[in-house]
FIDO-931179 format. One record per atom (N, C-alpha, C): z, x, y. Coordinates in steps of 0.001 Angstrom, whole numbers, padded with zeros to 6 digits, always signed. Atoms other than C-alpha are relative to their C-alpha. Example, Ala and Ser with C-alpha at 12.3 -4.5 7.8 and 13.67 -1.06 7.14 Angstrom:
<rs>
+000000+000890-001190
+007800+012300-004500
+000000+000900+001200
-000060-000820-001190
+007140+013670-001060
+000730-000770+001090
</rs>
This chain:
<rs>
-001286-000621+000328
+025439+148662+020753
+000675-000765-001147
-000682+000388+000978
+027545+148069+017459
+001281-000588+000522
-000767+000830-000622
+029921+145247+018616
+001248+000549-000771
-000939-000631+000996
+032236+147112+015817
+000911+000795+001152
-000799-001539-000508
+033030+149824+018104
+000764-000443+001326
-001345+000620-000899
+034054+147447+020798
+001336-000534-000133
-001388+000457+000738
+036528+145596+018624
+000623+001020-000156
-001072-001445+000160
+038050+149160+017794
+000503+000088+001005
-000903-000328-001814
+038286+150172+021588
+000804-001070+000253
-001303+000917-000270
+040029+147148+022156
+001002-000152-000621
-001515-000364+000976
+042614+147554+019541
+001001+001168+000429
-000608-001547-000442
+043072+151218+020844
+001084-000294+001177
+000031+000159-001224
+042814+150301+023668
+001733-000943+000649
-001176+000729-000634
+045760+147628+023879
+001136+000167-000755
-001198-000247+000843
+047984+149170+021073
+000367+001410+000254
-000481-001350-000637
+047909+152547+023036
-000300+001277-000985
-000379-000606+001425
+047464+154201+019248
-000729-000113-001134
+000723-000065+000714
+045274+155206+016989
+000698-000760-001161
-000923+000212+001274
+048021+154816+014301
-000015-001894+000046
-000306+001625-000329
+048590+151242+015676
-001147-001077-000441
+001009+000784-000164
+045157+149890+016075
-000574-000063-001072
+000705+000145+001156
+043872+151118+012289
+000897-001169-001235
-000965+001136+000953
+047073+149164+010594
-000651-001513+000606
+000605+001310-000238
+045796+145954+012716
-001499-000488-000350
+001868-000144+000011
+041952+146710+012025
-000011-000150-001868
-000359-000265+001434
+043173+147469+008159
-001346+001038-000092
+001287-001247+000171
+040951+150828+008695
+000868+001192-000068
-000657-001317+000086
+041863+154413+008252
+000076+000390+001444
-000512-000467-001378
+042776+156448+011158
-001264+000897+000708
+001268-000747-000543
+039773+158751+010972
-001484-001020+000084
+000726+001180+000401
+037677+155445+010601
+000077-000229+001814
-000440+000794-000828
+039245+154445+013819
-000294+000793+001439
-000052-001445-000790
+039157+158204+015825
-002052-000039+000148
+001810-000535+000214
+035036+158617+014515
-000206-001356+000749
+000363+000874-001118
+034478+155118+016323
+000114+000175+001038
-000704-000117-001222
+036468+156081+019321
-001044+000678+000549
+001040-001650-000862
+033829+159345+020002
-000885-000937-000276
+001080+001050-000138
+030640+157211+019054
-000125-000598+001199
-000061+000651-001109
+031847+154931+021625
-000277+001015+001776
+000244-001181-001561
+032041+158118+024317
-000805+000381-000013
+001420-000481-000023
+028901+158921+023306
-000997-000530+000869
+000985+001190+000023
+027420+155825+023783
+000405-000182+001867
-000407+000145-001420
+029225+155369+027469
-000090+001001+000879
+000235-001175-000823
+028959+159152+028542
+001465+000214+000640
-001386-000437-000719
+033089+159337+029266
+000632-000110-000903
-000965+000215+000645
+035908+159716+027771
+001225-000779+000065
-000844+001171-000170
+038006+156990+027203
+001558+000360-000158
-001753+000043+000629
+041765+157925+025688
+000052+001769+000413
-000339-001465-000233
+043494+161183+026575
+001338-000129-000793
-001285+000461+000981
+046790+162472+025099
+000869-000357+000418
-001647+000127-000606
+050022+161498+026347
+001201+000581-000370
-001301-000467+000117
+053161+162877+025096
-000023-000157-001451
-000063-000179+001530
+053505+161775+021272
-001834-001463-000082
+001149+000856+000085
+050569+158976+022251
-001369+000382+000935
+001179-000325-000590
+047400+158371+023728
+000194-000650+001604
+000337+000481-000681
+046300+157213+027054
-001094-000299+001021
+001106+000306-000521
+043348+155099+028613
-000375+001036+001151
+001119-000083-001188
+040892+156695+031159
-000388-000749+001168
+000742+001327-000756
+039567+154962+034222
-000994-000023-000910
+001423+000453+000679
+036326+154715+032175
+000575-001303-000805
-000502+000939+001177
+038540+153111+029437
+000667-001502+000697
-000384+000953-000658
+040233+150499+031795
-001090-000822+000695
+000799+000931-000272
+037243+149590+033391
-000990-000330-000970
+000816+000220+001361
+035148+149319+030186
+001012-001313-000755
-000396+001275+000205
+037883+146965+028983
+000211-001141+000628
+000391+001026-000491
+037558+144953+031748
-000898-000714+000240
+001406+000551+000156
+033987+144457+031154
-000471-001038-001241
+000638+000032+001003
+033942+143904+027569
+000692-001196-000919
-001627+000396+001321
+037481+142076+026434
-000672-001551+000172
+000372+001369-000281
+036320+138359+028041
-001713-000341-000776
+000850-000128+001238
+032697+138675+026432
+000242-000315-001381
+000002-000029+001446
+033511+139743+023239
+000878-000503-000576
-000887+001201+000779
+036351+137108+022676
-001575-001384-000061
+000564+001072-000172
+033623+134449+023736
-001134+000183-001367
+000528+000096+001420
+031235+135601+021130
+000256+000205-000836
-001296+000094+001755
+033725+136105+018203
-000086-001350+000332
-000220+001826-000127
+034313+132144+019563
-001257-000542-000698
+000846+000712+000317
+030944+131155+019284
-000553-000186-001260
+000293-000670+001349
+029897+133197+016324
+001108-000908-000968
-000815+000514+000826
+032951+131342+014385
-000178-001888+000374
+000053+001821-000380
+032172+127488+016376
-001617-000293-001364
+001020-000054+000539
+028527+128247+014596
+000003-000338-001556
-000221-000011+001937
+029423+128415+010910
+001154-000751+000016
-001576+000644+000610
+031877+126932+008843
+000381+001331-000237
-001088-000575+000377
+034892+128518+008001
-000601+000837-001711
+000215-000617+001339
+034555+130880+004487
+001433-000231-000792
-001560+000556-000110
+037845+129498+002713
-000294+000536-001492
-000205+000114+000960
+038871+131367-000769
+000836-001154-000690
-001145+000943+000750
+041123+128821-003063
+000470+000041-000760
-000750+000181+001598
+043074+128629-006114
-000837-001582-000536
+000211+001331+000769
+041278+126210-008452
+000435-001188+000294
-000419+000875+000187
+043817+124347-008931
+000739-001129+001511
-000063+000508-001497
+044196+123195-005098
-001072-000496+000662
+002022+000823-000508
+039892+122128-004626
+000559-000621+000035
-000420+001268-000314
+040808+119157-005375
+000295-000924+000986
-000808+000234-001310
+042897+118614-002484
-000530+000286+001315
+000284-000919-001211
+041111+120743+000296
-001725-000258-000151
+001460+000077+000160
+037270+119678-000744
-000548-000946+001472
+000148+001300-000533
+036884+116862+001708
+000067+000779+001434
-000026-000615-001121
+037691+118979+004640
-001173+000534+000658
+001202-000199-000942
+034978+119358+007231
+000457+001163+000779
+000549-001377-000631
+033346+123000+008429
+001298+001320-000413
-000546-001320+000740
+034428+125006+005809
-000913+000112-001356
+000714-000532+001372
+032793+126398+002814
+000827+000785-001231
-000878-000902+000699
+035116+127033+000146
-000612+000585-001786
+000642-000911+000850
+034799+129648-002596
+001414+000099-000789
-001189-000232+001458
+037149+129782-006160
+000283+001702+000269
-001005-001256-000079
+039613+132984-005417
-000604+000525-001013
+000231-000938+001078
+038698+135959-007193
+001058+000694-000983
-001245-000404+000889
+040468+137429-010236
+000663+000855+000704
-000991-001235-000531
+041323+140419-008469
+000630-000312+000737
-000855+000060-001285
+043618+140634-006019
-000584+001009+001540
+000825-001318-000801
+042120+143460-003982
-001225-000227+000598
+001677+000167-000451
+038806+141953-003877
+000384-001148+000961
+000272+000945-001472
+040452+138898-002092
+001163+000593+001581
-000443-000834-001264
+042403+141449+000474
-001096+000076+000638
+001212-000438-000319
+039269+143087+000789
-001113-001002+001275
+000846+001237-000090
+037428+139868+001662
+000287-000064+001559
-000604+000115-001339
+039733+139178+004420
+000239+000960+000856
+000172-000993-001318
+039756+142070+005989
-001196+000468+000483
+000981-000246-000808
+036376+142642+006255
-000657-000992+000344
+000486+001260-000477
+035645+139227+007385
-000904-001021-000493
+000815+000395+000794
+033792+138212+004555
+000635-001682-000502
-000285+001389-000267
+035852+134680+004248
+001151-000022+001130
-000319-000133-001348
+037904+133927+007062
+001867-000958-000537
-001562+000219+000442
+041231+132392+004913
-000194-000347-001575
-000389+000331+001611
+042722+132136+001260
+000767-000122-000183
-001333+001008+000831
+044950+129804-000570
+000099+000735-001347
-000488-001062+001420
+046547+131801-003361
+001180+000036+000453
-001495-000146+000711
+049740+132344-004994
+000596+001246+000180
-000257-001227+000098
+049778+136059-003823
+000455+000283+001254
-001121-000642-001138
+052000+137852-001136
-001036+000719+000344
-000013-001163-000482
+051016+140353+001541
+000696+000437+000699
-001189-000849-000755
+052691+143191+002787
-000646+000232+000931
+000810-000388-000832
+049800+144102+005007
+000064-000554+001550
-000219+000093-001758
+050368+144111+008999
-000949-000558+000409
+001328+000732-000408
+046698+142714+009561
+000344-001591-000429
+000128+001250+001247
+047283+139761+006994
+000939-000889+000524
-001186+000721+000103
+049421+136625+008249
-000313-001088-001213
-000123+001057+000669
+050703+134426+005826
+000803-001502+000024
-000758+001552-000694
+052097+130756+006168
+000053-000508-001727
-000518+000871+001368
+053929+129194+002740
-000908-001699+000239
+000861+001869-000040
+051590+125848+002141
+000735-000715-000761
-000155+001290+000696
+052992+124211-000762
+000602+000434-001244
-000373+000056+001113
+055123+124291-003875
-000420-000359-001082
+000307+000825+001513
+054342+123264-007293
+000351+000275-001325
-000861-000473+000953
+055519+123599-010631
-001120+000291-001024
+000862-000180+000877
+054057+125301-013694
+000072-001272-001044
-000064+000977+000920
+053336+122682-016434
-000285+000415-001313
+000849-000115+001319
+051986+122916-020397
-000687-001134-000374
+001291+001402+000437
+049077+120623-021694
-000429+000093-001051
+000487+000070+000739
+048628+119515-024944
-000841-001397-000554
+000703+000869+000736
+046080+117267-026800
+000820-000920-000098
-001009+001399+000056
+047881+113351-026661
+000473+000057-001906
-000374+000119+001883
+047538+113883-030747
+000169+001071-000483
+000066-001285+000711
+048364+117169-031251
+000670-000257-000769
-000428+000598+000852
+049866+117346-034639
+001529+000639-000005
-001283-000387+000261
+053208+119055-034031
+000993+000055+001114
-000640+000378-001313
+053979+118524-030301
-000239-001366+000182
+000532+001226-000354
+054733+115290-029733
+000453-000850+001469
-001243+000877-001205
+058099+113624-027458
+000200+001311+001010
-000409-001156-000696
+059048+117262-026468
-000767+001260-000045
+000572-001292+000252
+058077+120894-025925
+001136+000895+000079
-001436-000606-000015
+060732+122922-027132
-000404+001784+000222
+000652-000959-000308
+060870+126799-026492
-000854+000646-001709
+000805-000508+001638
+060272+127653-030645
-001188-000628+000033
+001032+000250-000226
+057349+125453-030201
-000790+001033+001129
+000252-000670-001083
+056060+127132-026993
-000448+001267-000651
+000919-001140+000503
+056089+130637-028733
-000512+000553-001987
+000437+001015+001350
+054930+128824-032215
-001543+000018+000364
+001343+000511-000275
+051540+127867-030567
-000667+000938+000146
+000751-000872-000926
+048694+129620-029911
-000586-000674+001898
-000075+000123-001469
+048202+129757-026107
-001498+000311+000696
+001038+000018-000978
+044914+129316-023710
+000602+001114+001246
-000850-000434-001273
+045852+131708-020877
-001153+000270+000837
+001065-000267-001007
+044045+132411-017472
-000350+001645-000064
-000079-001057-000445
+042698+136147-016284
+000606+000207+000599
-000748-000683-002015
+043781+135926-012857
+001479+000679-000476
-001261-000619+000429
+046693+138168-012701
-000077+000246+001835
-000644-000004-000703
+048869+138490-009739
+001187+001312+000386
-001151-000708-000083
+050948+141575-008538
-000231+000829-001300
+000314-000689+001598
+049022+142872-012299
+000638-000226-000704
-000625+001138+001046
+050924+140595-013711
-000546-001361-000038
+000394+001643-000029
+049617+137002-015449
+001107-000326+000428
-000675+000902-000680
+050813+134211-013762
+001498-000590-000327
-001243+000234+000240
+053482+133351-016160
+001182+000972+000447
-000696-001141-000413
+055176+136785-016156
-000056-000111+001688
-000028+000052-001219
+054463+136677-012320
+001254-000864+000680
-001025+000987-000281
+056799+133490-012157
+001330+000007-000127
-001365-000187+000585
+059677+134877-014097
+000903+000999+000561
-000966-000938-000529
+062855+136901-012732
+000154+000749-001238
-000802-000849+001438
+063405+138052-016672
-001369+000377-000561
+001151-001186+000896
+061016+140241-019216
-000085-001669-000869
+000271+001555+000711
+059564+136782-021275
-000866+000670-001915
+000329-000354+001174
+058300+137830-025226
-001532-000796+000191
+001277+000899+000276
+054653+137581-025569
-000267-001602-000513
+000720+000852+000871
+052634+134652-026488
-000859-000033-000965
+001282-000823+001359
+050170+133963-029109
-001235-000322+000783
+000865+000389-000959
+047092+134199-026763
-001242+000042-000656
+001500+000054+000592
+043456+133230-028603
-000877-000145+000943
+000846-000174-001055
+041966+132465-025604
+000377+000168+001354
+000204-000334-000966
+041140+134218-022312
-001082-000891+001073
+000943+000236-000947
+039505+132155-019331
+000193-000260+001425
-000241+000021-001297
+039090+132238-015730
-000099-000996+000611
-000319+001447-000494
+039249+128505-015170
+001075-000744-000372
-000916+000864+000460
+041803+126439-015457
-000671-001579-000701
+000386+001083+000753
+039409+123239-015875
-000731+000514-001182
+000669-000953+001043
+037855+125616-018696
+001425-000143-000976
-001158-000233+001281
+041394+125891-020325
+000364-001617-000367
-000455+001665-000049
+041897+121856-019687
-000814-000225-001282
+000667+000433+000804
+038964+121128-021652
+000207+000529-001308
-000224-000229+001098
+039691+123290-024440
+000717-000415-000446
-000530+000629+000258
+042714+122177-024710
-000006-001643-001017
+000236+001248+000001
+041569+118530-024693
+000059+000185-002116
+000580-000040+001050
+039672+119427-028042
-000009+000993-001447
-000748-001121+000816
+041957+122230-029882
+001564-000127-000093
-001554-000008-000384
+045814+122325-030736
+000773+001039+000748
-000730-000653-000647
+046327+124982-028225
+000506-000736+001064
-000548+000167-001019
+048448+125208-025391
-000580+000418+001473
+000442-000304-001404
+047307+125193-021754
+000918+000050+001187
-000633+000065-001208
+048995+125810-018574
-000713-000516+001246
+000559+000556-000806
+048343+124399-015245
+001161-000393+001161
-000710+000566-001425
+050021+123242-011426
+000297-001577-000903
-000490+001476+000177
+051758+119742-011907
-000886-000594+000889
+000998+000921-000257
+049638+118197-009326
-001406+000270-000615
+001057-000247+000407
+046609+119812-010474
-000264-000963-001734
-000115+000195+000863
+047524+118660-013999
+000009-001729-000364
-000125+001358-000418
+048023+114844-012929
-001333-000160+000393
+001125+000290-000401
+045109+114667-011758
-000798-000017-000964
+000832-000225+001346
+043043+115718-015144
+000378-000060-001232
-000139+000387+001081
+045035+114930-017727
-000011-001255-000747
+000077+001102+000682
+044744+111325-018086
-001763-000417-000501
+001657+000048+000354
+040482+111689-018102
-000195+000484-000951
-000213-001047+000779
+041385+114670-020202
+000447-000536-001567
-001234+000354+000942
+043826+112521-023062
+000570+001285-000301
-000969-001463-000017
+046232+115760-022199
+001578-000634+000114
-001022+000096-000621
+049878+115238-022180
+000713+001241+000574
-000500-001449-000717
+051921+117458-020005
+001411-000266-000315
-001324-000324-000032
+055059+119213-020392
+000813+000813+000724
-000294-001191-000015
+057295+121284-018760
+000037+000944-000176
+000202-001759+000600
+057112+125027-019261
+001973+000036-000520
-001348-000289+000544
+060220+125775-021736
+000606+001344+000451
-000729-000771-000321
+061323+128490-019759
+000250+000092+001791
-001203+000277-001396
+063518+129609-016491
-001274+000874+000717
+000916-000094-000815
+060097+130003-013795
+000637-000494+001285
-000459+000594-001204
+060423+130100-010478
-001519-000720+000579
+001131+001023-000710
+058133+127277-008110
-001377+001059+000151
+000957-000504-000317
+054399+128209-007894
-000007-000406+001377
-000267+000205-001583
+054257+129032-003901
-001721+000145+000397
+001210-000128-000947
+050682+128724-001946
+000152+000293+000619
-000264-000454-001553
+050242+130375+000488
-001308+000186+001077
+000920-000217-000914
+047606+130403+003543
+000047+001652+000300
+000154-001343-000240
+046108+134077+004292
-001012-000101+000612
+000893-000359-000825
+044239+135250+007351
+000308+000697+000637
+000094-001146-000626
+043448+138132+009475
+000482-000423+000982
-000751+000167-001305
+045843+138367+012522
-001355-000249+001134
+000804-000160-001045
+042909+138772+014730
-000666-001772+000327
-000081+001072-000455
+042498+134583+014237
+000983-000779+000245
-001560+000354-000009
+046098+133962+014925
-000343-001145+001312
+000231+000733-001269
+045086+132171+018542
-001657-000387-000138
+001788+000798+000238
+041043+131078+017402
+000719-001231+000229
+000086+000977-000276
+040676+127907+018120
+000144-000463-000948
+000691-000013+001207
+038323+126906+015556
+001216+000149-001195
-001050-000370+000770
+041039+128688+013205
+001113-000659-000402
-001379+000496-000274
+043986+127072+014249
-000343-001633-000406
+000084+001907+000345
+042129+123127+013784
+000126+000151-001708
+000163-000070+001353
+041133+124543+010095
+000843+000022-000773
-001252-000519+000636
+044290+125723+009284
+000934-001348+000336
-000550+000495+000143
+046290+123018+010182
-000850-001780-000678
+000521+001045+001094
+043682+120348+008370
+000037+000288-001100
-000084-000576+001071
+044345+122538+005567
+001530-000514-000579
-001447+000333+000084
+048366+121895+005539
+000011-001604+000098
-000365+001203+000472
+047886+118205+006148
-000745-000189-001385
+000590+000409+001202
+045511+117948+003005
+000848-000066-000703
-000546-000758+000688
+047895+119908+001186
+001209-000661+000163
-001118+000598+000316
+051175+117830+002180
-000174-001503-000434
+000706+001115+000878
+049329+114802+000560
+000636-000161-001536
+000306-000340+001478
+049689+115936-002567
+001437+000287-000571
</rs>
C-alpha cells in the first residue's frame, strides 16, 4: 500500500475536511478527494460521509485510524532517525551551520518556488533564507539579523575612507540572481522605489561576487557577518550600503508536519545556537 494515502487519511481524517487537510498537505483538493477513493478501494469501505457543510468518519474510518496513526508516526520517526536532515541555506550563512552534525546541507535555490516546492514535497526537510511564507503547511521561526554591506578592492582607485551614495550609483555593480518576492535583494530590502544601478555583472554566488570584486573596481554586496569573515583573505574593504535598507532577516522554514519530530526539533534548535554565535 502507498504510505501516501495513509498520510492523506490521516489529515482528513483529523481535520474533518477535505478543504482543511489539502491546505496542511499543500495539495489540491481533488489531489486529496482521488486519494480518499483509492484508499476505499484498497480497504473495501467507505471511510468519510457527508455531514452538514462537512464530512464525517465511518466506523471503517475510525477503526482504520486506530490501526494506522501509531505505525505510521513510528516510521516517519525512523525513516527521518536514518538519514540526515536535507537543510537548504543562504550562502552566506554555510559558514556558520557547516559543522553541524546529521544534516546535509544544500545552497538555496534561485527560485523561490523551487525552494517551497522542496519543502513541501519533502525533498529537504528545512531552509534558511531571507524569504517569507504565507503558506499554512510552512512554519517559520526568525533566526537572525544582519545587515547588508558593500565590498570594495582595499586599493580601489576612487573609493577609499567612505562610500558615499554618488559613488554607490557612480560604480559599476556585481549583483546576485537570487531574487526574492521577484524582487533582487536590494530592492527586496527597501520600503522606497531605489534608481537602478550600473550592473556588469550577474552571479549566483556571493563568494563568486567576493572574488571578483577582490580583482576588479566593482562593487559587491554581501551579509556583514558573512563579509567579515572573507574580506580580510579577500584584501576587500567593507562599507555600509549608502542607502535607507531594512535588516536582512533569516528565517528557519519547515513543513508543519515536523513541528513535534524529535529528530527535527534537536536540528532545529542546533541550528539557532550556531546561528546566535555569529
Amino acid at each position: 500500500m502507498d504510505l501516501n494515502l495513509l498520510t492523506t487519511f490521516l489529515a482528513v481524517y483529523k481535520q474533518r475536511s477535505i478543504t482543511a487537510a489539502s491546505e496542511q498537505l499543500n495539495l489540491t483538493q481533488p489531489a486529496v478527494s482521488a486519494a480518499i477513493k483509492r484508499l476505499e478501494k484498497v480497504v473495501g469501505n467507505t471511510l468519510f460521509v457527508r455531514e452538514g457543510r462537512g464530512i464525517s468518519p465511518t466506523g471503517a474510518a475510525v477503526s482504520l485510524a486506530n490501526k494506522v496513526e501509531d505505525p505510521l508516526h513510528i516510521i516517519q520517526s525512523v525513516e527521518q532517525q536514518i538519514n540526515n536532515l536535507n537543510v537548504y541555506c543562504a550562502e552566506s550563512l554555510m559558514p556558520f551551520v557547516c559543522h553541524i552534525k546529521g544534516i546535509n546541507i544544500i545552497e538555496a535555490p534561485l527560485s523561490e518556488e523551487e525552494l517551497f516546492n522542496a519543502l513541501i514535497s519533502q525533498k529537504v526537510d528545512i531552509a534558511i533564507d531571507v524569504t517569507s511564507s504565507k503558506k499554512h503547511s510552512v512554519v517559520e521561526e526568525l533566526l537572525f539579523e544582519d545587515e547588508a554591506v558593500c565590498l570594495v578592492r582595499a586599493d580601489h582607485p576612487r573609493i577609499t575612507n567612505t562610500l558615499t551614495q554618488q559613488n554607490y550609483f557612480e560604480e559599476q555593480h556585481i549583483a546576485l540572481k537570487i531574487k526574492r518576492a521577484d524582487m533582487n535583494i536590494v530592492d527586496f530590502l527597501s520600503d522606497t522605489d531605489i534608481k537602478p544601478r550600473k550592473l556588469t555583472i550577474e552571479t549566483s554566488s556571493i563568494s563568486s561576487m567576493l572574488m571578483l570584486a577582490s580583482s576588479t573596481d566593482y562593487i559587491a554586496s554581501s551579509t556583514r557577518a558573512f563579509a567579515e569573515k572573507l574580506a580580510p583573505q579577500l584584501g576587500l574593504k567593507i562599507f555600509s550600503v549608502p542607502l535607507s535598507l531594512r535588516p536582512i532577516q533569516f528565517r528557519m522554514l519547515y513543513h508543519r508536519r515536523y513541528l513535534n519530530d524529535e529528530q527535527h526539533i534537536k536540528i532545529r534548535e542546533a541550528i539557532k545556537q550556531a546561528v546566535s554565535q555569529h
